[in-house]
N, C-alpha and C positions, 0 to 999 in steps of 0.2 A: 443542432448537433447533440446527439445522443450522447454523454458525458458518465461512466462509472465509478466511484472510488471505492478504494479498496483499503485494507490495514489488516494485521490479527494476532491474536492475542492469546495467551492461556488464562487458566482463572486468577494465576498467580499473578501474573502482568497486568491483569486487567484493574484486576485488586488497586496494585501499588500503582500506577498513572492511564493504563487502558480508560477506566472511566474517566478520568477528565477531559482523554482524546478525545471521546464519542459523546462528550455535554456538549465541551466548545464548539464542536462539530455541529450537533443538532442547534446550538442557539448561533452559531456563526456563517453557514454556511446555506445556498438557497433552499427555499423547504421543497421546489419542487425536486431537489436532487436528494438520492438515498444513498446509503453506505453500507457495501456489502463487510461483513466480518466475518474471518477465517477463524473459527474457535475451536476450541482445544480443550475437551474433555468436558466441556459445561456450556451452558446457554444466558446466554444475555436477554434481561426479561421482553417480552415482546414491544416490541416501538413499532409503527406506521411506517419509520423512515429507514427502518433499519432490517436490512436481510443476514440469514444467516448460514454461515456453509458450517458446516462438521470438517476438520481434519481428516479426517476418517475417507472424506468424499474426494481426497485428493489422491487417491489411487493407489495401488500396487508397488509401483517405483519409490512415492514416495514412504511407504511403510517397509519396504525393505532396507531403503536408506538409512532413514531413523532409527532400523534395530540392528545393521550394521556394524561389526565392532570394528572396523579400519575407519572410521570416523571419531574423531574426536567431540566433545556436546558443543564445542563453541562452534564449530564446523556444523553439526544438525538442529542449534538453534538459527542459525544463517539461513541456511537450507529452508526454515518454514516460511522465510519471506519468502525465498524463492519459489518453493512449489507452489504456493499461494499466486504472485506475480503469471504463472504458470499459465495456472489452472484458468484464470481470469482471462488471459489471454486465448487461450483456446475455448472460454465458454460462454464470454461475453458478446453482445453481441453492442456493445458501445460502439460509436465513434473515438472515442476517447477511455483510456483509460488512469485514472489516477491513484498511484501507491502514496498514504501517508501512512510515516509509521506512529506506533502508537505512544508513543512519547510528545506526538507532536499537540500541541496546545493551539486553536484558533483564536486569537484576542481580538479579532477585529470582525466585524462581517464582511464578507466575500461575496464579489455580483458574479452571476454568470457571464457574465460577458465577459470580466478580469479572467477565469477560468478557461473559456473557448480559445481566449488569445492565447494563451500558455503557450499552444505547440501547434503552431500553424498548418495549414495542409503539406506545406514542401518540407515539414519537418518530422524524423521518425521518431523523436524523443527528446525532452526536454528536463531537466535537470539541474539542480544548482553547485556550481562550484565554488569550491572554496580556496583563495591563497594559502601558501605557508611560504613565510620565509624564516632559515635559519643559515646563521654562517654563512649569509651573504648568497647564499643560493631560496632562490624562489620554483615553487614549482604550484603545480594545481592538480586538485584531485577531486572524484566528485560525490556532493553529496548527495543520498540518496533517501535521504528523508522524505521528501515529498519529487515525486517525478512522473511525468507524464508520457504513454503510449500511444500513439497514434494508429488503432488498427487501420485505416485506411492507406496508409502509405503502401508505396508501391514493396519497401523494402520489407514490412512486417512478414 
């Protein structure tokens, strides 16, 4: 199973927690697997393991969005996961696709195996939820820190 992951980041982000996504990453995760990064206005120094897209290469749609004024910035900083989720989507050619964002920290090392089980063939997407209860009401929502696409599904 062909496996992608994905995250991105600007210089500022990357600055304050991006780089310690993309260590833990590189020292926790299989070495044969690489991590694509969506960057933003700068370049991350060249790694073996590491690709790298330009914002830039996310299209038309998305650069009118961004310059936009009916959008508000917390609404076009959302947006850059998404065009990024996108873009990946339409240009990968995975079996699997994996969004971690970049806040996220690997402490442990991770087998590819644990990774292919994620999100089985009969499943379009995988994702972890989270409870909340308040005032005696519970509900679930999900989180999307780390989630998996299965382009093979019938439904993709």
């Amino acid at each position: 199973m062909k496996i992608e992951v994905i995250t991105s980041f600007d210089q500022a982000y990357y600055d304050r927690i991006g780089h310690a996504c993309v260590d833990t990453w590189l020292k926790h995760w299989p070495e044969e697997f690489k991590l694509t990064c969506y960057v933003e206005e700068f370049r991350l120094p060249e790694q073996e393991r590491i690709q790298q897209i330009d914002f830039k290469e996310l299209g038309d749609s998305y650069c009118n969005f961004q310059q936009s004024p009916k959008f508000k910035d917390r609404v076009k900083t959302f947006a850059k996961k998404a065009y990024s989720v996108i873009h990946a989507m339409e240009h990968s050619n995975a079996d699997r696709i994996i969004w971690i964002d970049a806040d996220v920290l690997t402490m442990a090392d991770i087998s590819g195996t644990f990774l292919e089980n994620l999100c089985p063939n009969n499943t379009l997407a995988t994702y972890m939820q989270v409870y909340h209860e308040k005032e005696d009401r519970v509900w679930i929502s999900a989180e999307t820190g780390i989630f998996v696409l299965n382009t093979q599904h019938i439904e993709f």
